[in-house]
MIMIVEX-28802 format. One line per 4 residues: number of its first residue (from 0); their letters; for each residue x, y, z of C-alpha. Coordinates in steps of 0.05 Angstrom, whole numbers, always signed. Layout:
<rs>
NUM> A> X:Y:Z; ...
</rs>
This chain:
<rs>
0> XXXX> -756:-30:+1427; -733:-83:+1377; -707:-106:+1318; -704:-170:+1279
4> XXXX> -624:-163:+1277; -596:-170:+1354; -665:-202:+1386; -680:-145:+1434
8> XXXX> -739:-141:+1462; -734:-80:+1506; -689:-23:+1521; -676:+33:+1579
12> XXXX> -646:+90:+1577; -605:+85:+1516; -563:+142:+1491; -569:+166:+1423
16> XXXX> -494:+144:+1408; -523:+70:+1421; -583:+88:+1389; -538:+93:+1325
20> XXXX> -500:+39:+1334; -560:-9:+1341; -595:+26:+1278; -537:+11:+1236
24> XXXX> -559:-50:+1207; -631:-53:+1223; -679:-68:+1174; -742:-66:+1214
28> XXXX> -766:-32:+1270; -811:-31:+1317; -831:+19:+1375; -869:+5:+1443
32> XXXX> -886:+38:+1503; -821:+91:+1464; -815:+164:+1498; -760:+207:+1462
36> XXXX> -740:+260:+1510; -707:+314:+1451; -715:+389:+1442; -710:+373:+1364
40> XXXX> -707:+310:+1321; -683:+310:+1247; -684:+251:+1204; -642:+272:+1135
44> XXXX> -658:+225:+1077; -604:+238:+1027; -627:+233:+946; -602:+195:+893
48> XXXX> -601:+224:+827; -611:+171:+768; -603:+191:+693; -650:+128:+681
52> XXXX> -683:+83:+741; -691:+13:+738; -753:-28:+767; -721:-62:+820
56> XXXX> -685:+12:+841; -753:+45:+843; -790:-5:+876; -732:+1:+936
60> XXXX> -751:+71:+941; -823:+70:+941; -810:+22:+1000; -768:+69:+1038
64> XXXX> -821:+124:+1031; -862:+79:+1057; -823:+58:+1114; -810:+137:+1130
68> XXXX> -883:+146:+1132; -902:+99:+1175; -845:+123:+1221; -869:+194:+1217
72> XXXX> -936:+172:+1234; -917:+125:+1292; -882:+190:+1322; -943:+235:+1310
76> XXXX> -907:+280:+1265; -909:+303:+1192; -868:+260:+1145; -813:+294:+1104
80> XXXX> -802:+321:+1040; -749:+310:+1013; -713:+366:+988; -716:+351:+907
84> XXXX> -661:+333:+870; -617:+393:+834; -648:+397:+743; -601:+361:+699
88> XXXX> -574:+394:+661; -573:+372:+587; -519:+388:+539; -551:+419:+476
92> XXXX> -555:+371:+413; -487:+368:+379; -496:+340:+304; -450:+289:+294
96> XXXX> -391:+307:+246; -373:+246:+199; -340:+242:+139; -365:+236:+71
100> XXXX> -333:+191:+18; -383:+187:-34; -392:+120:-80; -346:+106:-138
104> XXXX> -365:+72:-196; -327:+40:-250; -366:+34:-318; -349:-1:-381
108> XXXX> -379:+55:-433; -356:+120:-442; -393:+173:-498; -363:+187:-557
112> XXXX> -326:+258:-563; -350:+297:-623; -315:+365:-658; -360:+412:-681
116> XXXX> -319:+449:-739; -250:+449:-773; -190:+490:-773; -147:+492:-835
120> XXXX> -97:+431:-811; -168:+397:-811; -183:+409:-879; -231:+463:-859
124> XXXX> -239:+544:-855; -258:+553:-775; -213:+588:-729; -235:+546:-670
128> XXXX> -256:+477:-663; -315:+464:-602; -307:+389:-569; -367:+366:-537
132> XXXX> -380:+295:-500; -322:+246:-474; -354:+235:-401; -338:+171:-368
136> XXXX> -381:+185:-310; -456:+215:-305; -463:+286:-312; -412:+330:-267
140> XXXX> -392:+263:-214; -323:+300:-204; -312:+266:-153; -312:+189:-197
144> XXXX> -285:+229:-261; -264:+309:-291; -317:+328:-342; -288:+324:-408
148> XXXX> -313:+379:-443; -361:+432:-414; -428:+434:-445; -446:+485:-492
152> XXXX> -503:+534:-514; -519:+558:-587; -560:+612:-586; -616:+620:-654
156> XXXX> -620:+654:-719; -665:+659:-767; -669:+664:-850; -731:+684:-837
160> XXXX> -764:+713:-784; -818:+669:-751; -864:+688:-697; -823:+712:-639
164> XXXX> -837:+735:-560; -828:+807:-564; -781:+795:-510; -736:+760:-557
168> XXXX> -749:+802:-616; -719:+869:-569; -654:+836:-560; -640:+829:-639
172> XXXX> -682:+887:-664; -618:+917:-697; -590:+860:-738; -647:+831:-763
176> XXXX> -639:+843:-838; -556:+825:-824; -556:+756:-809; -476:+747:-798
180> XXXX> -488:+808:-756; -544:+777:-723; -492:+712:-707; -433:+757:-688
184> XXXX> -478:+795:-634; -491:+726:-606; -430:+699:-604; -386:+770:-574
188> XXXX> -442:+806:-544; -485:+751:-512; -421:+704:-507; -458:+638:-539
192> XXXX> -410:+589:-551; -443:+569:-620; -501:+593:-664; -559:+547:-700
196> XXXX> -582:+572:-764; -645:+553:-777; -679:+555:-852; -749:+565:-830
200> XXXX> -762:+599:-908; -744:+528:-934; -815:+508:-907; -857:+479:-965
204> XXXX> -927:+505:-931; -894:+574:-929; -839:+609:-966; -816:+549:-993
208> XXXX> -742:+572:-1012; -706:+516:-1059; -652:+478:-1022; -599:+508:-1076
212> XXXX> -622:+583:-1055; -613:+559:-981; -551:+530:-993; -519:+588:-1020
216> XXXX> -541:+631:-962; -499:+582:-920; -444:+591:-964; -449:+664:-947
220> XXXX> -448:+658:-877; -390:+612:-876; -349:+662:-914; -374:+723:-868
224> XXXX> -360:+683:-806; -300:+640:-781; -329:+593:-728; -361:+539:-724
228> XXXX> -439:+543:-725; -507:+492:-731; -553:+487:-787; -624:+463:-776
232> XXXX> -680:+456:-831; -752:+470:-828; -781:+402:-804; -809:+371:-866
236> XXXX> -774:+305:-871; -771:+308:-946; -753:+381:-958; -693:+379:-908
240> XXXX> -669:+320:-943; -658:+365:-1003; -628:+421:-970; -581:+376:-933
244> XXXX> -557:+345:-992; -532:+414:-1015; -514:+451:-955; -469:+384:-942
248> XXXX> -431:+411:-1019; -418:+483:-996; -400:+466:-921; -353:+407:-946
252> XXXX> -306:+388:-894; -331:+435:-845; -354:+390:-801; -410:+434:-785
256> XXXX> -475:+415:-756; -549:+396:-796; -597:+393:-749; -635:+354:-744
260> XXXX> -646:+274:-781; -700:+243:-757; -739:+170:-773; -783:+201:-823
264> XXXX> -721:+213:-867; -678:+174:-911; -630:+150:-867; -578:+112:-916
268> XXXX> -582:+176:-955; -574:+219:-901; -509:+187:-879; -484:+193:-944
272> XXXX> -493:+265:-943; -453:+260:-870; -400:+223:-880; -385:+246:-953
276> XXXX> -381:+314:-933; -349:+309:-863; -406:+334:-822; -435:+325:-762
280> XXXX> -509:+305:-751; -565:+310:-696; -612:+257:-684; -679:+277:-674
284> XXXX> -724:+231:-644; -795:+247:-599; -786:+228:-529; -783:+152:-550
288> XXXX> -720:+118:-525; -740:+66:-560; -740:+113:-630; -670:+145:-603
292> XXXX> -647:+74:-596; -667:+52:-667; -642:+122:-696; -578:+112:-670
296> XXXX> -563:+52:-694; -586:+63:-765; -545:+117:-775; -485:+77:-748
300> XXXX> -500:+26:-788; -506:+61:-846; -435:+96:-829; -440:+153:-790
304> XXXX> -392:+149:-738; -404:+156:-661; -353:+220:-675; -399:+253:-712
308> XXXX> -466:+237:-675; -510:+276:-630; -577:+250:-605; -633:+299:-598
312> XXXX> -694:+260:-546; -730:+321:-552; -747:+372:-500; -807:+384:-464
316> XXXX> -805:+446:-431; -826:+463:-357; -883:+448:-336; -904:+411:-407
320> XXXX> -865:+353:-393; -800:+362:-367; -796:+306:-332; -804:+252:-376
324> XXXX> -742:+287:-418; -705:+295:-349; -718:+218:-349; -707:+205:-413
328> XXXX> -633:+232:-407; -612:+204:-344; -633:+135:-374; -590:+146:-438
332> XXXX> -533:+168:-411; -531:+111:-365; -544:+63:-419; -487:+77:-462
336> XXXX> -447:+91:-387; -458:+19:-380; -440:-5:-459; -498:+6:-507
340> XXXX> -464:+31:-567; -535:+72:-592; -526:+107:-534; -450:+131:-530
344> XXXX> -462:+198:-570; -460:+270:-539; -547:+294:-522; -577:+359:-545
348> XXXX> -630:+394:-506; -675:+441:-544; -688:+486:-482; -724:+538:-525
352> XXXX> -789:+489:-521; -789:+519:-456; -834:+583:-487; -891:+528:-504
356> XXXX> -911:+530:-445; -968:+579:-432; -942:+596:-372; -866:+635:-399
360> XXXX> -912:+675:-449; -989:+694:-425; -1005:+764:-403; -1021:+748:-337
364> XXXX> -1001:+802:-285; -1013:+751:-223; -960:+708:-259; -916:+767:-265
368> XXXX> -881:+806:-315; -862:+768:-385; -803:+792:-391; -774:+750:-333
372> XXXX> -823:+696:-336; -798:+677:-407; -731:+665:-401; -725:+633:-326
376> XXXX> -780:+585:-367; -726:+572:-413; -671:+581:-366; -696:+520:-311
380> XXXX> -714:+485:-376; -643:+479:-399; -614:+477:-327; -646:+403:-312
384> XXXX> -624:+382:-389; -556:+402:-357; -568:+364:-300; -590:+302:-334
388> XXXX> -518:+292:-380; -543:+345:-440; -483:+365:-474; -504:+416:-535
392> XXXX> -564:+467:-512; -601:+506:-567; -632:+562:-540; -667:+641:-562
396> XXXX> -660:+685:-499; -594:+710:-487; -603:+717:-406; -623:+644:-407
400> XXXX> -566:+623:-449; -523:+665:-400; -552:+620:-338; -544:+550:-371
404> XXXX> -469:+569:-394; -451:+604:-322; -477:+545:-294; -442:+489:-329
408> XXXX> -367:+529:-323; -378:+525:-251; -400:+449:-254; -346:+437:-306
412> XXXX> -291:+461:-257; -246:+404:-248; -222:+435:-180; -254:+493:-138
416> XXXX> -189:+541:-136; -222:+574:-59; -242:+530:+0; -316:+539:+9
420> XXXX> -325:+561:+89; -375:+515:+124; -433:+541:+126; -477:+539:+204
424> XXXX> -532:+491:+178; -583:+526:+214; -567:+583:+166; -586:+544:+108
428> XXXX> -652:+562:+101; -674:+633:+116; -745:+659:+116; -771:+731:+133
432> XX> -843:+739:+161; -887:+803:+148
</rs>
């Protein structure tokens, strides 16, 4: 026997304790002419267990398999196996637990505040006054700045009763022909913060009621009522001009609502009307930011005061355009956020343009009943207004109305009074399978 070590070329009779001692620090061997005398020979080859192997490590051990092979085979017996290595045993994924601390933003804009009525120390005849407007921060960031002023709804009336969803019509079927009954059922039974009054009869292709008969039907519902409430015209830029001019003389100091001015209109005169009377005013424009921009600033100019302006983008509802309002807000809010005067008023979202949409009024029983697909139509309509800085909502079903006002308490919360539990995130999402 030898080995490259110790230079020995040949060996008698060795016992396995020398045996041992000579293989210590061999590194090759070499057998000839060898006869092991043993009832049993065992060679162990201990494993090593690597999490990760590097080239160098596994190219060591492909050599000593090699090496025991050609042992084995020298001796004329099977090679080993070696007895495999225990399973590692993974821990299971652990999701890391960090700590959020969301962005803050300082901006050098804020929107205007406006007050919708007047109280007697105002030199008006409301009981209540409704603030909307103030934020220094987008829409509900509680976490850069407290919303103001929760966002309101105003549910609609009618002087005259227009084509309605008979889902609608069932919910004011009893006052109908009582229209301060008709505005109290909103405002205690359906809990709207405000009501819009809308002279549809003042339409000059239809009824065609004179702005001085209008005006004194005003004048009746501000003597049968004690809040504060809107009053929109019938669209014709002309006509609502008129009836402006004298609902403004009855509601004098008021500060109620005319809904709405828009491009088409005589703006100088229309801020006379405004400010003269101490009203309030929306400004209607049609999903041009551009319009909204000009709007704004001719009414201001004129002398309408950022106190007593609301802007009005218009709505499209779901699913017939919602998302170029939903875009239309976010950029406007952010604008006057970040100092453009036009843009530092309170926004109204007319969520009843929701029912446009085929889809919240066809009798189509694979779309579901129309009782439910109405007002969630309306309902998500006025939700993403929310969520897009809307401040003023104008809206006809009272279960939507109900959803958009729950919704923006909870938002408007300047502190959650209960801890919310942390929730397993793999029971975020649940699904049931037929």
């Amino acid at each position: 026997m030898a080995h490259e070590n110790e230079g020995i070329s040949s060996m008698r009779g060795v016992g396995v304790p020398e045996l041992l001692k000579l293989l210590k620090n061999v590194k090759k061997l070499s057998f000839e002419d060898v006869e092991i005398a043993a009832e049993e020979l065992t060679f162990e080859l201990i494993p090593i267990v690597l999490q990760t192997v590097s080239p160098e490590t596994q190219k060591t051990l492909n050599q000593v398999k090699e090496r025991v092979a050609e042992l084995a085979s020298l001796l004329g017996i099977a090679a080993p196996t070696p007895t495999p290595p225990p399973p590692v045993v993974e821990k299971p994924l652990e999701l890391e637990k960090v700590t959020f601390e969301p962005p803050i933003f300082t901006y050098t804009g804020e929107i205007a505040e406006v007050k919708i009525g007047a109280t007697a120390n105002e030199g008006g005849t409301r009981k209540k006054v409704i603030k909307i407007g103030g934020e220094k921060s987008p829409a509900f960031y509680r976490f850069e700045n407290p919303t103001p002023n929760r966002p309101v709804v105003a549910l609609d009336v009618f002087d005259e009763l227009p084509p309605l969803p008979k889902t609608i019509k069932e919910c004011y079927r009893d006052v109908f022909k009582d229209h301060a009954a008709w505005m109290n059922k909103c405002i205690e039974e359906y809990k709207a913060d405000l009501v819009t009054v809308h002279l549809v009869s003042t339409d000059p292709s239809g009824t065609n009621t004179p702005a001085p008969e209008a005006a004194k039907f005003i004048d009746k519902l501000l003597d049968a009522v004690d809040y504060p409430f809107l009053v929109g015209g019938s669209g014709d830029p002309e006509k609502d001009l008129k009836v402006f001019n004298e609902v403004g003389k009855v509601a004098k100091g008021e500060r109620i609502v005319l809904a709405s001015v828009t491009l088409d209109m005589d703006l100088q005169q229309s801020a006379k009307i405004i400010s003269e009377n101490g009203l309030d005013v929306i400004a209607l424009a049609f999903l041009d930011i551009n319009q909204v921009k000009e709007l704004n600033s001719k009414l201001m100019d004129y002398g309408v005061s950022k106190n007593n302006l609301i802007t009005d983008p218009s709505t499209g509802g779901l699913g017939y355009g919602l998302e170029y309002t939903f875009s239309m807000m976010e950029r406007m809010r952010l604008a006057g956020l970040m100092g453009d005067p036009s843009m530092q008023v309170p926004i109204s979202c007319a969520a009843t343009n929701g029912w446009a949409a085929r889809e919240a009024w066809l009798k189509f029983d694979e779309w579901g009943p129309r009782e439910y697909r109405g007002p969630l139509w309306e309902a998500v309509t006025g939700l993403l207004g929310l969520f897009a800085g809307a401040d003023l909502f104008m809206m006809m079903h009272p279960l939507a109305a109900q959803i958009v006002k729950n919704t923006a308490e909870i938002l408007s919360k300047h502190k959650i009074k209960e801890d919310i539990k942390e929730i397993p995130y793999e029971n975020w999402v649940k699904m049931k399978v037929w």
